[in-house]
Structure formats: structure tokens, C-alpha cells
C-alpha positions as CSV (number, residue, x, y, z in Angstrom):
1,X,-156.1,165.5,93.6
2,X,-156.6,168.8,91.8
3,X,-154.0,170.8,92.6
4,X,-155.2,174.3,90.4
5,X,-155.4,177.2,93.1
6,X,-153.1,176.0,95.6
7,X,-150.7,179.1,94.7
8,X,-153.8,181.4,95.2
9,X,-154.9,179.6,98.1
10,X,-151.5,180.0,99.6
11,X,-151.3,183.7,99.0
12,X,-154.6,184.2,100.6
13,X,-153.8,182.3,103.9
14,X,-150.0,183.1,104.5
15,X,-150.9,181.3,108.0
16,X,-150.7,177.6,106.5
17,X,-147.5,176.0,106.1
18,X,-148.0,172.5,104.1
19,X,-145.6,169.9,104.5
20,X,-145.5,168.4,100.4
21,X,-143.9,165.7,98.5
22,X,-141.2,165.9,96.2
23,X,-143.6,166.6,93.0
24,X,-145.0,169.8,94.7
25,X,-141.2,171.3,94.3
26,X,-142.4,174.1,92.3
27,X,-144.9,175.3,95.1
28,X,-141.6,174.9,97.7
29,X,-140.0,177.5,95.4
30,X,-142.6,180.1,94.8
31,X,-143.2,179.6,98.7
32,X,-139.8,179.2,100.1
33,X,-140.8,180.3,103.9
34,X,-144.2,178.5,103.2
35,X,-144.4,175.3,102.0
36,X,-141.8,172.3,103.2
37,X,-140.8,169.9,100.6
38,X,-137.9,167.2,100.6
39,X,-135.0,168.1,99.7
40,X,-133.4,168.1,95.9
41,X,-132.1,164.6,94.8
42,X,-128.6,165.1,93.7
43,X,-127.8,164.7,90.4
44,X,-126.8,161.2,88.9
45,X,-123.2,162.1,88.1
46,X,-122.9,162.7,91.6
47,X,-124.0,159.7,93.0
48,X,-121.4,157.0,94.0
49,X,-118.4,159.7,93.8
50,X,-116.8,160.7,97.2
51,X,-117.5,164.1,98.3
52,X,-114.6,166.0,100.3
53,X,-115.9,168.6,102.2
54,X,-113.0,171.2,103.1
């Protein structure tokens, strides 16, 4: 899939509101109220501790 212009494509037509996948995460940042994208993976230190939440 080419993916060249999709910034410029998004900036012309504010109306559209893609759904992407997880390798489309720098589109999700430029566009934050724009494009959905799954969230962040956590870290691999992180997995298999126990988070407390206060």
C-alpha cells in the first residue's frame, strides 16, 4: 500500500477519521483527534510485574 500523502490527504479532508493499525502510530500522533490507532504496547520491563494503582 503506498502510504506517501496520507498526511496531506488528511489535512485536506479534516472530515475523515481512519481507524489504523499499530504501524500507522505516527499518523495517530500528528492527527491525535483524527486518526484512531491501538493503543501503545507497554514496555517489556513492564510486562509480568504487578501494577498497583493507588
Amino acid at each position: 500500500m503506498r502510504t506517501e500523502g496520507i498526511a496531506e490527504q488528511l489535512q485536506l479532508h479534516p472530515q475523515v477519521k481512519p481507524k489504523v493499525d499499530r504501524g500507522y502510530r505516527g499518523l495517530a500522533n500528528d492527527f491525535p483527534h483524527q486518526v484512531q490507532a491501538p493503543p501503545r504496547t507497554p514496555k517489556d520491563d513492564v510486562i509480568g510485574r504487578e501494577v498497583r494503582l493507588a
